[in-house]
C-alpha positions, -999 to 999 in steps of 0.1 A, spaced: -104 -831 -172 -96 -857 -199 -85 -835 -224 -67 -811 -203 -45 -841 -190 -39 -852 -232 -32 -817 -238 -11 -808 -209 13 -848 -222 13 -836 -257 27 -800 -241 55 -820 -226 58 -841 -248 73 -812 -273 38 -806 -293 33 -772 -302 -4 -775 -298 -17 -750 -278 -37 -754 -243 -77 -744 -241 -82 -716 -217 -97 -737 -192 -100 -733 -152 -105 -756 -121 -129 -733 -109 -161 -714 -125 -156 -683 -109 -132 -659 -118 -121 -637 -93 -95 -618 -105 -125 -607 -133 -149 -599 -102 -123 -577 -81 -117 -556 -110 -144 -551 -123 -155 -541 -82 -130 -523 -83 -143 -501 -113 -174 -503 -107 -163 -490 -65 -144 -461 -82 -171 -449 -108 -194 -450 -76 -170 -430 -49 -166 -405 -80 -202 -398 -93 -212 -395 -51 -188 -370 -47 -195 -352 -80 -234 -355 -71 -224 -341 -32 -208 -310 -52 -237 -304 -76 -262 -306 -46 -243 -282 -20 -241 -256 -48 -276 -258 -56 -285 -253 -16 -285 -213 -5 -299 -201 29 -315 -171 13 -352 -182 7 -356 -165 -24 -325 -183 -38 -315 -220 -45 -336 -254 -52 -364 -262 -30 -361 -293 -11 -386 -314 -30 -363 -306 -56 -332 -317 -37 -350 -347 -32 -361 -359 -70 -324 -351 -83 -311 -368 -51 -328 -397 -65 -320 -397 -100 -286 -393 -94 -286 -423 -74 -298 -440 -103 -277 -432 -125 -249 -438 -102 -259 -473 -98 -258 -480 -133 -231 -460 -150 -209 -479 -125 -231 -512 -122 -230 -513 -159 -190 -510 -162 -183 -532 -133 -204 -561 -147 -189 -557 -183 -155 -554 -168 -162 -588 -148 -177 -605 -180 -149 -593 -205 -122 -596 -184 -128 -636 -174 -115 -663 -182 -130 -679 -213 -147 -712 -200 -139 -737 -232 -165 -770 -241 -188 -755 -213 -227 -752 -229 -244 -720 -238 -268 -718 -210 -244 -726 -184 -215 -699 -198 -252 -675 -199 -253 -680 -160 -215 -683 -147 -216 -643 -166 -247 -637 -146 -233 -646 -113 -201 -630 -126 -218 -594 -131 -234 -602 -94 -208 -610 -72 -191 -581 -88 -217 -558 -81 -215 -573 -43 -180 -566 -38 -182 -532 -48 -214 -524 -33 -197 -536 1 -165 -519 -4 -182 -484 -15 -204 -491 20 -175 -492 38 -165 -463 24 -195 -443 28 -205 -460 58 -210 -427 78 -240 -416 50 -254 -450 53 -255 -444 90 -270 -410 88 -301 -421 65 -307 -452 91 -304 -431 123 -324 -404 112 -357 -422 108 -347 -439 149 -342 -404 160 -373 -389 142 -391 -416 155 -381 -410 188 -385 -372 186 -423 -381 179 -430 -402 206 -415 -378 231 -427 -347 214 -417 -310 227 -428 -313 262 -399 -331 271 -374 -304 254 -395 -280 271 -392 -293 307 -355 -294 298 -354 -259 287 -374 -252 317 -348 -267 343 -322 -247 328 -342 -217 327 -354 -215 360 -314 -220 370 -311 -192 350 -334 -171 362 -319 -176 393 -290 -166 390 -274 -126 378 -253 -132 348 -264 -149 309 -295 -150 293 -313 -184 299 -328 -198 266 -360 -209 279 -390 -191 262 -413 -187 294 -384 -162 303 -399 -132 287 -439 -144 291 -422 -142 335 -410 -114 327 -441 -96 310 -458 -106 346 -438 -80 365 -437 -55 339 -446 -20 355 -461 13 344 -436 42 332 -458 66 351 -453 43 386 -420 36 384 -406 72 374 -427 90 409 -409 71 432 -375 90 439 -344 70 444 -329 62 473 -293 76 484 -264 57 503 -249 26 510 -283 14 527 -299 19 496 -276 0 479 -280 -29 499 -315 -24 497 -317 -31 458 -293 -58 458 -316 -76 483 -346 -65 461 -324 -78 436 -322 -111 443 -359 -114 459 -371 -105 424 -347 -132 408 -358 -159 432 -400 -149 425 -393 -149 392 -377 -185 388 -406 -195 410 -433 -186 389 -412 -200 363 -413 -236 381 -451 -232 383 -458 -225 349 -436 -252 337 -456 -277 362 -488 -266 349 -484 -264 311 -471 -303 318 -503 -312 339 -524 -291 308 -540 -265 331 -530 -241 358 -547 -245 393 -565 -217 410 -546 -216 438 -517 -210 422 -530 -188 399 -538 -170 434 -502 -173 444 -488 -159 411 -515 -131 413 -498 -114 446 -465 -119 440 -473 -100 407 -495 -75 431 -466 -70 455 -440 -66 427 -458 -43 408 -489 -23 427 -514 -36 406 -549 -50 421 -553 -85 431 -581 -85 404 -561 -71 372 -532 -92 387 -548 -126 384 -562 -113 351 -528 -104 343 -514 -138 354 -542 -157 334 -539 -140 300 -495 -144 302 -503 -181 314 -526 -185 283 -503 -168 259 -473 -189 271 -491 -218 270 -502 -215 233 -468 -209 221 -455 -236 238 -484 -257 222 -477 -246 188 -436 -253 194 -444 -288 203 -468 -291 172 -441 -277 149 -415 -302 168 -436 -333 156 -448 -321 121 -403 -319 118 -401 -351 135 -424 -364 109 -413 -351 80 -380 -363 86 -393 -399 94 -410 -398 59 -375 -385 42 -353 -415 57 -383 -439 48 -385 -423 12 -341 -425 14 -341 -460 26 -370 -470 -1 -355 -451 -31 -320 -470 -23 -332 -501 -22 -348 -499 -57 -313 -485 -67 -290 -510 -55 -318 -540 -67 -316 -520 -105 -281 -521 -103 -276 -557 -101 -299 -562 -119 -280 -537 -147 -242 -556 -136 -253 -587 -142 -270 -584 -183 -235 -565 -187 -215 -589 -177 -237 -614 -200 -231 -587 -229 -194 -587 -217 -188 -623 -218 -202 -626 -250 -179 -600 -263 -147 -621 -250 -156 -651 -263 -162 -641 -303 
């Protein structure tokens, strides 16, 4: 502070001896915003050129395109290199760009770059976050929802699908999604021979007659529906509604109690397997994306750590540079 004031008297005093480049302050901002700046820019750039790359690589034809674990690795290594093409020029942009600190000691110029190469590699992470804050998001939120998804598993989807199914079945018009739909359906299926001896009916009666039949058939079937659904949820379906489901299948179709209980059985067991193998195909997905956005979260961790790591030895290099 001495010698600035002697210089700063001899300045107005008419010397033409020129001032040290000195500052009040250690840090340099102006040097740390631009070179966050940079170092933001590179970053936005290289993601977007990476996004590119990636979505050309991806085809919905399995015989064509990268396989995920693929995806994956270069996802990775782009990453990288992201993080220190534009680590790397953000910190050397804060180091060369400061102001040059004059009768300050080696080791203490060594560390003001340091921080220097840091706090720019702070600002631009943040701003490039803000940015991007919507892919962030995604990578967090996936591993809560797959989390979630595996705790819950498919039997809650199911009895979803199952509500809206058995309104469906209800009703006349649109195909309900739920998959015990055709498995209902396969219960009341009759034979060719049996339905093509009886001769139709003629007149308005008639008419009346099968929209009646109609709509008993539509409110059996949803039943049966609602007690499958309540069964594969308990595990197991009881004998006397096995029973139940057997007539209703005897009445609708002709067949014997015995082949219609058989009937009922075998459907009930063929439903439930599928359903079984949905909900174990639900969590192996539910799994495999917990492990991505664990792998994600991991992998850009040890990104962002090498670049600051990488901003702040170029802002040393920097530094060094400006002050030859």
């Amino acid at each position: 502070m001495t010698d600035y004031r002697e210089n700063l008297e001899h300045s107005i005093g008419g010397s033409s001896r020129v001032l040290p480049e000195t500052a009040p302050s250690g840090v340099s901002w102006g040097a740390i915003l631009a070179g966050a700046s940079g170092a933001a820019s590179l970053s936005l750039i290289l993601i977007l050129l990476g996004s590119g790359l990636g979505l050309s690589s991806i085809s919905p034809w399995a015989s064509q395109g990268a396989s995920a674990k693929a995806i994956g690795v270069a996802t990775i290594v782009w990453i990288t290199f992201t993080q220190l093409a534009a680590s790397g020029m953000g910190g050397y942009l804060a180091g060369r760009l400061r102001t040059k600190w004059s009768g300050v000691h080696t080791d203490e110029v060594y560390f003001r770059d340091t921080a220097h190469g840091f706090l720019a590699w702070g600002v631009a992470t943040l701003a490039t976050a803000a940015l991007l804050s919507s892919v962030v998001g995604s990578i967090v939120g996936a591993g809560a929802q797959a989390g979630a998804s595996a705790i819950g598993g498919a039997a809650t989807a199911a009895g979803a699908a199952g509500a809206a199914g058995a309104a469906g079945s209800a009703s006349s018009s649109g195909a309900s999604p739920n998959p015990l739909n055709y498995f209902v359906d396969t219960l009341f299926r009759k034979d060719a021979t049996a339905a093509t001896s009886k001769a139709p009916a003629e007149g308005s009666s008639a008419a009346s007659d099968g929209a009646a039949q109609d709509r008993g058939n539509a409110a059996s079937s949803a039943e049966v529906t609602r007690i499958f659904l309540n069964s594969i949820r308990s595990g197991s379906l009881p004998a006397e509604d096995s029973k139940y489901v057997a007539q209703v299948v005897a009445q609708r179709t002709g067949l014997a109690p015995q082949d219609a209980e058989k009937r009922v059985n075998e459907t009930y067991a063929k439903a439930q397997a599928v359903l079984n193998e949905a909900e174990a195909k639900a969590k192996a997905a539910a799994d495999a994306a917990r492990k991505a956005s664990a792998y994600a979260s991991l992998w850009l961790f040890i990104s962002l750590l090498i670049g600051a790591f990488v901003a702040s030895l170029a802002a040393t290099y920097g530094g060094r540079r400006r002050d030859r």
